[in-house]
C-alpha positions as CSV (number, residue, x, y, z in Angstrom):
1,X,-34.3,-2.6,-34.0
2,X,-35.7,0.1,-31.7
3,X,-39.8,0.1,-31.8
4,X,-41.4,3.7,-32.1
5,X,-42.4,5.0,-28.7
6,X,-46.6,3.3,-29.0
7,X,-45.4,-0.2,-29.8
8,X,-42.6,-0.1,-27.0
9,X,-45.1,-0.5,-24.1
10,X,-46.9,-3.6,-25.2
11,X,-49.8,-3.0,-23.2
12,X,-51.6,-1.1,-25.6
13,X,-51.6,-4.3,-27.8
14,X,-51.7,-7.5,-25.7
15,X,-55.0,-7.4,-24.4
16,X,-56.5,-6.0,-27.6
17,X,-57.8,-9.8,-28.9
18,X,-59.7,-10.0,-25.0
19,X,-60.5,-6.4,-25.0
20,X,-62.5,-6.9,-28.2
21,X,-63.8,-10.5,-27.5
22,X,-65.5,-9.2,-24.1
23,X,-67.5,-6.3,-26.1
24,X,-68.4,-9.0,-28.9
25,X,-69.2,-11.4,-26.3
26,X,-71.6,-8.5,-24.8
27,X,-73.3,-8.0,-27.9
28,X,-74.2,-11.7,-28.6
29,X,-75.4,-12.6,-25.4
30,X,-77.4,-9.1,-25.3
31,X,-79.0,-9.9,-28.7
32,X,-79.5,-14.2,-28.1
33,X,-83.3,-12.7,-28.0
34,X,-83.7,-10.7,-30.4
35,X,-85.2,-11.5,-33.5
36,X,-82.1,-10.7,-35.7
37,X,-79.8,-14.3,-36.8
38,X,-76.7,-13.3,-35.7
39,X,-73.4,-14.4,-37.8
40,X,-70.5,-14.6,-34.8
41,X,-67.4,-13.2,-35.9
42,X,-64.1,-14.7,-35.8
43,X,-62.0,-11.9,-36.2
44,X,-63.1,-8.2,-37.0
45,X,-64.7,-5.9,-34.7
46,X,-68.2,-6.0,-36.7
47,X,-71.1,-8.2,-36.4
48,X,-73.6,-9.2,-39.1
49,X,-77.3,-9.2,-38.6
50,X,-80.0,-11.0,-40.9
51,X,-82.9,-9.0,-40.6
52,X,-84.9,-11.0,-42.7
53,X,-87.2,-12.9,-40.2
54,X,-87.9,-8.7,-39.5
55,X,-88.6,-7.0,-42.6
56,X,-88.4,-7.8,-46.4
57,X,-86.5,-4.4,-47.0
58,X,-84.0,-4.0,-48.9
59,X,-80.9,-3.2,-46.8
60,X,-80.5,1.1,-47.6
61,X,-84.4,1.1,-46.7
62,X,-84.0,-0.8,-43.6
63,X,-80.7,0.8,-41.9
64,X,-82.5,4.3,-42.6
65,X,-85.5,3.3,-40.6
66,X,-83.6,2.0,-37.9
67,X,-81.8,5.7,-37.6
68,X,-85.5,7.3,-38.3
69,X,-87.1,4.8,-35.7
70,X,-84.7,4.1,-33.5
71,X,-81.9,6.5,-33.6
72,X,-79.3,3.5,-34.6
73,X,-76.7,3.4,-37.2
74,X,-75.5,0.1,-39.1
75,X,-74.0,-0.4,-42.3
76,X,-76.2,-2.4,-44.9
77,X,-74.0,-5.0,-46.4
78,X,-75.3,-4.0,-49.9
79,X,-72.7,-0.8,-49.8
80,X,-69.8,-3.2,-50.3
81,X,-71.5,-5.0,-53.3
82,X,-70.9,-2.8,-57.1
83,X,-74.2,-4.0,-58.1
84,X,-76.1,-3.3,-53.6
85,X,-77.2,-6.9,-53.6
86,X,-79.0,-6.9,-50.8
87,X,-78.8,-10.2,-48.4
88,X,-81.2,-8.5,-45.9
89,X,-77.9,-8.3,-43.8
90,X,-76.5,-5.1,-41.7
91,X,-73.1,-4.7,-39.7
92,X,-73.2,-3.4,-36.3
93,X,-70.0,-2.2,-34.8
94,X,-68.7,-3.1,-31.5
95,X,-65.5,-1.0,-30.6
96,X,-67.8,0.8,-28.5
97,X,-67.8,2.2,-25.1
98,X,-69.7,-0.5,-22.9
99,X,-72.5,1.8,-21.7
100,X,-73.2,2.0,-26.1
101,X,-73.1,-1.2,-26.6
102,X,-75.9,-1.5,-23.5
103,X,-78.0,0.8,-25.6
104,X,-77.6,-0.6,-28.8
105,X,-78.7,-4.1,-27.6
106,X,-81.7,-2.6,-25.8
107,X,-82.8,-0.4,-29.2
108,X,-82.1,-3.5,-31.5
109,X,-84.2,-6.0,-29.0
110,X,-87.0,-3.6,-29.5
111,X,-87.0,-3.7,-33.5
């Protein structure tokens, strides 16, 4: 079977399980403390955030003041729910370049 032209150089693949665990590895240490619980992933490229030791906001209210406040975007888990239950939980991407990554653990530190 002859592999498409991307898959034939497995470099772009091998390292993507230690690419990703470095930059998640980053972002836990950066955030140890914080004031956010942090839920370590296992196998996804998102982290989840309880907030709740933070704010009692629901999570639409609370991911919009942290783009107001501090110019940072997360995704409130209540946007995957029919009904938004809100768990007082956000995800925070890390397939980011390193020096975002640095920023986003300095601006969540400071919430």
């Amino acid at each position: 079977m002859l592999l498409p032209d991307y898959l034939a150089d497995a470099s772009h693949y091998e390292n993507l399980g230690w690419f990703f665990q470095q930059k998640r590895d980053f972002l836990l240490a950066g955030l140890r403390d914080s004031r956010f619980r942090v839920y370590v992933p296992q196998g996804t490229y998102f982290i989840v955030l309880d907030y709740s030791a933070i704010s009692s906001a629901p999570e639409n209210e609370f991911v919009r003041e942290l783009v107001i406040k501090h110019r940072l975007a997360t995704i409130p888990l209540a946007a995957f729910y029919h009904d938004g239950f809100s768990q007082q939980c956000v995800r925070v991407c890390f397939a980011k370049q390193q020096e975002t990554l640095q920023q986003a653990v300095e601006l969540l530190c400071a919430v």
